[in-house]
ROVEX-773002 format. One line per 8 residues: their letters; for each residue z, y, x of N, C-alpha, C. Coordinates in nm, 3 decimals. Layout:
a	Z,Y,X,Z,Y,X,Z,Y,X; ...
REM end
This chain:
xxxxxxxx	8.373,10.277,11.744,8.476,10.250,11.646,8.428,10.295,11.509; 8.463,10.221,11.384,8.364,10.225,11.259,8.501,10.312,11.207; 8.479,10.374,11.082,8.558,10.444,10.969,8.638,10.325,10.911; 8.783,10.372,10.901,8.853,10.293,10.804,8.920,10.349,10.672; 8.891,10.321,10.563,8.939,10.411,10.472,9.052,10.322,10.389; 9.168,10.367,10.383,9.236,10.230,10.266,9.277,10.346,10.146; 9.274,10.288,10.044,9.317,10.341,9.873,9.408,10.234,9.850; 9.495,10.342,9.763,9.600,10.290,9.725,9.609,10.348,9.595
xxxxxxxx	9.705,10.266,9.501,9.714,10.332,9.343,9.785,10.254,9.259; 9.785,10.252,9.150,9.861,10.200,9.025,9.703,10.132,8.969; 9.754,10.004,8.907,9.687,9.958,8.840,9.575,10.020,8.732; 9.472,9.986,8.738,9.351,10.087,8.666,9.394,10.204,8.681; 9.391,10.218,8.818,9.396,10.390,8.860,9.264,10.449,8.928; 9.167,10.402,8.947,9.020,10.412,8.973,8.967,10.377,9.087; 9.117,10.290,9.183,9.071,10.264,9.306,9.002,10.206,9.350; 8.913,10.090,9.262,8.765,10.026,9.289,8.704,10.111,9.300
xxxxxxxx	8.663,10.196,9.156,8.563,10.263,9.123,8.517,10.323,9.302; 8.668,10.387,9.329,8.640,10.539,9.439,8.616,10.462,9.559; 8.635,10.320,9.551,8.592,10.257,9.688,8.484,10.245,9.702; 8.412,10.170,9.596,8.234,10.157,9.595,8.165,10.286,9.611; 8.214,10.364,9.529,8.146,10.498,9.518,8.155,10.559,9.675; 8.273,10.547,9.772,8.304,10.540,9.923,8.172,10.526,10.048; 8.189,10.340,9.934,8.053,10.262,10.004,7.932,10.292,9.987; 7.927,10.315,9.901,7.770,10.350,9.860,7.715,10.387,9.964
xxxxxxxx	7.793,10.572,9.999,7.741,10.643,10.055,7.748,10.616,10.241; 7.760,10.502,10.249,7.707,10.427,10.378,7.538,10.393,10.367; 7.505,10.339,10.228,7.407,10.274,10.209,7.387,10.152,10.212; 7.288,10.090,10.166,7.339,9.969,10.149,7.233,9.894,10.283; 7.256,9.744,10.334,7.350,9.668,10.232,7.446,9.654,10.234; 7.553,9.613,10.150,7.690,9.645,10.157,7.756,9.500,10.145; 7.877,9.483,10.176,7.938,9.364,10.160,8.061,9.389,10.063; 8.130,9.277,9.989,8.231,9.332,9.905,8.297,9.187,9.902
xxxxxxxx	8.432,9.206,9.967,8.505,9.089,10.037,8.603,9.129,9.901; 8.578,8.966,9.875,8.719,8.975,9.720,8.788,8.850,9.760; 8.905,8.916,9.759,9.029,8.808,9.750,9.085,8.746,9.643; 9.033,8.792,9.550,9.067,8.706,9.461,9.026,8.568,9.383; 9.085,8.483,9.365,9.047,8.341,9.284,9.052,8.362,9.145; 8.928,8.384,9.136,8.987,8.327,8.931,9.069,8.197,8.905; 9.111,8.214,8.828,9.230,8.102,8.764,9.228,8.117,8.642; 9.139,8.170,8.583,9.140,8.171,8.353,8.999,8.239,8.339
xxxxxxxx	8.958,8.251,8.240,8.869,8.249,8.164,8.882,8.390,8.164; 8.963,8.483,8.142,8.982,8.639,8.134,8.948,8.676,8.270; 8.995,8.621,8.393,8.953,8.650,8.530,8.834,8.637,8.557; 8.779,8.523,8.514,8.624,8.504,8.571,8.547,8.633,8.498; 8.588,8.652,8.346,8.530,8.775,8.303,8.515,8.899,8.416; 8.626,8.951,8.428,8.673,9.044,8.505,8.574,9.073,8.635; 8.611,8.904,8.701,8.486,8.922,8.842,8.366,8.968,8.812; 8.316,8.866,8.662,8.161,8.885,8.608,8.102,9.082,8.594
xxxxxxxx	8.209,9.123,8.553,8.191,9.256,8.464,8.186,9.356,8.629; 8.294,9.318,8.695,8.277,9.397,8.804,8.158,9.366,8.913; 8.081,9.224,8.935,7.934,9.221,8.999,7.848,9.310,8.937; 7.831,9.267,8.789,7.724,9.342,8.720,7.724,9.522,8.767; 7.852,9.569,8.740,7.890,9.690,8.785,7.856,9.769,8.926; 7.850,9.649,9.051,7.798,9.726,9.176,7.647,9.696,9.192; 7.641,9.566,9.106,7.446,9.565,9.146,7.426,9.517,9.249; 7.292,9.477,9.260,7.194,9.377,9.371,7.250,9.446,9.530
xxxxxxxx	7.261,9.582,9.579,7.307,9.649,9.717,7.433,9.568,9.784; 7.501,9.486,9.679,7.626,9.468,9.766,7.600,9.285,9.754; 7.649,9.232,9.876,7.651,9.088,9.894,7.831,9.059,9.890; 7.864,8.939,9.758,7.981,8.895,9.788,8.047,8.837,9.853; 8.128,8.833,9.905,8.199,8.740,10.043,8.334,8.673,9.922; 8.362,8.577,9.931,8.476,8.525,9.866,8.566,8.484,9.986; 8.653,8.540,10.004,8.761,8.500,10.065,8.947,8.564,10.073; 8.968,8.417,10.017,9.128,8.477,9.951,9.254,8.466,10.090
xxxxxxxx	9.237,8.444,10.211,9.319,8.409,10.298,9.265,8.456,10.458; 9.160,8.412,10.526,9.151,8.451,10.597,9.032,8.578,10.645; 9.085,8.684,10.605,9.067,8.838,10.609,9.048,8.896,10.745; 9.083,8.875,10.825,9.034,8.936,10.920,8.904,8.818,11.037; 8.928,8.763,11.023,8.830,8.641,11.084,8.721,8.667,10.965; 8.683,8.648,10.884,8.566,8.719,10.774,8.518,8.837,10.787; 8.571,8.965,10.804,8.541,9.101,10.896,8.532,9.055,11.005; 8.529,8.980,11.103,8.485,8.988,11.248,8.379,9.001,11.215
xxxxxxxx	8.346,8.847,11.178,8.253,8.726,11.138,8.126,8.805,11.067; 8.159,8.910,10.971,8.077,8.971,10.924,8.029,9.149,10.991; 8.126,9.195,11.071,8.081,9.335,11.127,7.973,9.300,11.199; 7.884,9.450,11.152,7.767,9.494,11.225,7.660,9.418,11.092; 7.685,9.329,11.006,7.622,9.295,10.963,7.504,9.403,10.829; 7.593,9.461,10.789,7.623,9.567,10.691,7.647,9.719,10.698; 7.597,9.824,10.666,7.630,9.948,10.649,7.783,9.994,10.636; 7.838,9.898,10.546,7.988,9.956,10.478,8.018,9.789,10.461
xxxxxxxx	8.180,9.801,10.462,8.224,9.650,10.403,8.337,9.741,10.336; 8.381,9.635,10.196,8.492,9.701,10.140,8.543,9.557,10.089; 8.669,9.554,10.099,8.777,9.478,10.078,8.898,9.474,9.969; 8.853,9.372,9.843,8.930,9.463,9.742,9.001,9.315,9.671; 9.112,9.277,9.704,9.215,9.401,9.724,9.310,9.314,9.808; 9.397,9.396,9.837,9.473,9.356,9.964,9.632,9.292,9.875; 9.618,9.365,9.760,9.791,9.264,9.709,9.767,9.138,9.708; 9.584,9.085,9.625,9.588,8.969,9.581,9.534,8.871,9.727
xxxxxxxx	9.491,8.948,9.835,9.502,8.878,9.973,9.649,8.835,9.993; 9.721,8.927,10.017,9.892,8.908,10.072,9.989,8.815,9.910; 9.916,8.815,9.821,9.975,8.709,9.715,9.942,8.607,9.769; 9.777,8.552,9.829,9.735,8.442,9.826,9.795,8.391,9.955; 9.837,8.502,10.070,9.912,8.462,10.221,10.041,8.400,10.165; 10.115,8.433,10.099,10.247,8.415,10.032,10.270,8.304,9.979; 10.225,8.275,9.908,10.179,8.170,9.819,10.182,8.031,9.900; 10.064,8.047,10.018,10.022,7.970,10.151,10.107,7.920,10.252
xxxxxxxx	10.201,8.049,10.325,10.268,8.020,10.397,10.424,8.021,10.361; 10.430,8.085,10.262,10.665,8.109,10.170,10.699,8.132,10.292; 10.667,8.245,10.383,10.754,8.298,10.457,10.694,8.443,10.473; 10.773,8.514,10.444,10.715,8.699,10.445,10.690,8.702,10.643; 10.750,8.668,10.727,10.714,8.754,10.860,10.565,8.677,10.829; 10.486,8.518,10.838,10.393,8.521,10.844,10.287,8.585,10.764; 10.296,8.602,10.684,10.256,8.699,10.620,10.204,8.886,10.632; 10.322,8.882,10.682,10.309,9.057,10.758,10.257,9.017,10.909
xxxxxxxx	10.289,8.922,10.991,10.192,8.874,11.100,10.062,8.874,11.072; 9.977,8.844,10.958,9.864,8.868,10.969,9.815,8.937,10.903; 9.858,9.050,10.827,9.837,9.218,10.814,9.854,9.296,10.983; 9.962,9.263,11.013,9.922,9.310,11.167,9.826,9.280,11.247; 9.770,9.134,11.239,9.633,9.085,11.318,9.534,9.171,11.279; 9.517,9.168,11.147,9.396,9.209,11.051,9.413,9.390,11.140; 9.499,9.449,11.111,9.492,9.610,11.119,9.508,9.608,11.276; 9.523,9.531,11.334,9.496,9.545,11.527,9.359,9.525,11.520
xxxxxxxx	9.217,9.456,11.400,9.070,9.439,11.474,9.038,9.584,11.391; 9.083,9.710,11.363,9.001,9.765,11.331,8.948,9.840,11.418; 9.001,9.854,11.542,8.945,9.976,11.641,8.805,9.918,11.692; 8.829,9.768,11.667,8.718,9.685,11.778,8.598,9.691,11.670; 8.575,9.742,11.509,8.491,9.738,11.439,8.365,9.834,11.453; 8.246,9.803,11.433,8.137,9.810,11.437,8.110,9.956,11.296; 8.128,9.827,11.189,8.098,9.872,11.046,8.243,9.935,11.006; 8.185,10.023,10.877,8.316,10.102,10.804,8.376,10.009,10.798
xxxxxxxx	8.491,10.025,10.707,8.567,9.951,10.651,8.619,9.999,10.531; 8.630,9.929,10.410,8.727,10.016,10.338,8.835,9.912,10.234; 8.959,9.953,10.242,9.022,9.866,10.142,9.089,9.941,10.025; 9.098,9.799,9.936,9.181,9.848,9.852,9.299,9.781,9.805; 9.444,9.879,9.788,9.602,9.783,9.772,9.636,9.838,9.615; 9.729,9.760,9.605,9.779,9.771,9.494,9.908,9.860,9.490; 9.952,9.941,9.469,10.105,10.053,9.473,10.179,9.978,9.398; 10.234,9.878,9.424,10.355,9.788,9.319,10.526,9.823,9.334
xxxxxxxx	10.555,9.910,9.422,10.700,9.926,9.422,10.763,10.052,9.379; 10.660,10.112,9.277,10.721,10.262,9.212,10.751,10.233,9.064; 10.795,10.067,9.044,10.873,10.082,8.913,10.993,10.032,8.940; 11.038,9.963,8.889,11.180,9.912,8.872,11.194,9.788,8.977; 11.313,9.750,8.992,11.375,9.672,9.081,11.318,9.501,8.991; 11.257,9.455,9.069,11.234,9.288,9.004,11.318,9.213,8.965; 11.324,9.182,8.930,11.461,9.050,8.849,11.453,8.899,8.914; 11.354,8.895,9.001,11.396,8.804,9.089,11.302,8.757,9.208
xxxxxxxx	11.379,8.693,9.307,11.367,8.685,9.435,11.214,8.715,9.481; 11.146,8.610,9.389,11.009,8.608,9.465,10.946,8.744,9.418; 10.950,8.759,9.345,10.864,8.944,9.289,10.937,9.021,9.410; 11.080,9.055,9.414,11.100,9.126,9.484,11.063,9.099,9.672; 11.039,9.011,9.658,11.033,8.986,9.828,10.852,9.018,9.878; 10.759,8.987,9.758,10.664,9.057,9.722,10.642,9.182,9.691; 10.705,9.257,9.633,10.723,9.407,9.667,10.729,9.452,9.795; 10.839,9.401,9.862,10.831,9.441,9.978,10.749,9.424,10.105
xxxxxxxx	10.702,9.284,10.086,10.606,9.257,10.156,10.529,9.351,10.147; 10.431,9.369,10.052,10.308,9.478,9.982,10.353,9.600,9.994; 10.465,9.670,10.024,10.519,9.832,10.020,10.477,9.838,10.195; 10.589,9.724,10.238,10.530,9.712,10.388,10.383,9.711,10.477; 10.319,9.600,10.423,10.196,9.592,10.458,10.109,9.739,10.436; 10.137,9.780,10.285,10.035,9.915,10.253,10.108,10.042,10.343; 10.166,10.022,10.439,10.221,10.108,10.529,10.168,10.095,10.620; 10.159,10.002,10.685,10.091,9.950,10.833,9.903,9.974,10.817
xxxxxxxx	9.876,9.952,10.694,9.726,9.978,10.705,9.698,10.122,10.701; 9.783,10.139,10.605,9.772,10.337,10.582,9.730,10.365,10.725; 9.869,10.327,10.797,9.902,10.420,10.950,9.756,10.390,11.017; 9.684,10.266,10.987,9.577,10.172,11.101,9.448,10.241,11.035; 9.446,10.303,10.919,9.337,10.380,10.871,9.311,10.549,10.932; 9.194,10.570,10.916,9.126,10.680,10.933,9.147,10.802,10.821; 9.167,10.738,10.724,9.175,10.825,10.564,9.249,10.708,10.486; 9.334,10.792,10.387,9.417,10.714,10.284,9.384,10.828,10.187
xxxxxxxx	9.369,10.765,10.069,9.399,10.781,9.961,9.452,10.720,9.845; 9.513,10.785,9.773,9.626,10.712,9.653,9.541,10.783,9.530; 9.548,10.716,9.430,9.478,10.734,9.313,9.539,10.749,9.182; 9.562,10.853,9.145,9.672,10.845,9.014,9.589,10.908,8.873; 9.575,10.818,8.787,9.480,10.851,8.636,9.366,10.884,8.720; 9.290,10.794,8.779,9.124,10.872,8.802,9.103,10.951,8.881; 9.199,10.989,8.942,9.196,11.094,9.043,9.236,11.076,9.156; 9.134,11.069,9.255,9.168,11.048,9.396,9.234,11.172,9.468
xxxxx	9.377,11.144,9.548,9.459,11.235,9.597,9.455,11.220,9.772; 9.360,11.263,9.863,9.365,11.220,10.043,9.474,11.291,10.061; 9.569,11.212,10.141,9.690,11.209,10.214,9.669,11.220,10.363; 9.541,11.141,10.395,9.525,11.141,10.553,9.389,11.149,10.580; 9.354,11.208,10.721,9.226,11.215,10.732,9.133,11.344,10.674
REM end
């Protein structure tokens, strides 16, 4: 059974940074599963600035939907895999299917293959439900989805940590 580590935090709270820095120390080569799609010209920046940032050690995996079939598909391949990030996975499930149980159905698939894993694992979520109440349906049903889900992985992880200003805080593990 491989290490599972999930981070959690507030937006530019350093939880990439502390994930790679995580991975590293697996060694490389490393994999770095991004869920996210660019969609503007500021995003593609963003992706650009953050490759340059981990360097030649890590191989990208692009995949915005199916997350745990991509970790099968890829364990054992790699030292460390890290997975970043899990809101804009469960945005892109949402989005896909407009129904929250399927959605949390396959956060449960995904966090039932980690015992069967080979390689680390490490993810990273987004902490979106410690501000104010949404003003409407779909944000809020997204909150909850994402409060939910970052519960079920917490519990399915080895170590959690939450990240507040730069500073990594372990809760578990």
């Amino acid at each position: 059974m491989s290490q599972i580590i999930f981070i959690t935090g507030g937006a530019r709270s350093g939880k990439s940074r502390l994930a790679e820095e995580l991975a590293e120390s697996f060694g490389a080569p490393l994999a770095y599963i991004a869920t996210c799609e660019p969609g503007d010209a500021e995003m593609e920046e963003r992706i650009a600035r953050h490759r340059t940032r981990r360097g030649p050690e890590w191989q990208t995996i692009e995949e915005p939907c199916n997350l745990a079939e991509t970790v099968k598909q890829h364990d054992g391949l790699f030292n460390g895999m890290l997975v970043d990030c899990i809101t804009l996975w469960l945005t892109n499930l949402l989005i896909g299917y407009d129904d929250r149980q399927k959605v949390l159905d396959d956060v449960a698939l995904f966090s039932a293959l980690f015992p069967t894993l080979k390689t680390p694992l490490i993810l990273v979520s987004s902490e979106v439900g410690m501000g104010i109440v949404p003003e409407n349906s779909l944000a809020r049903t997204f909150r909850d989805i994402a409060g939910e889900a970052n519960e079920l992985l917490a519990k399915a992880a080895d170590e959690v940590y939450v990240m507040f200003s730069g500073l990594p805080l372990k809760l578990k593990g």
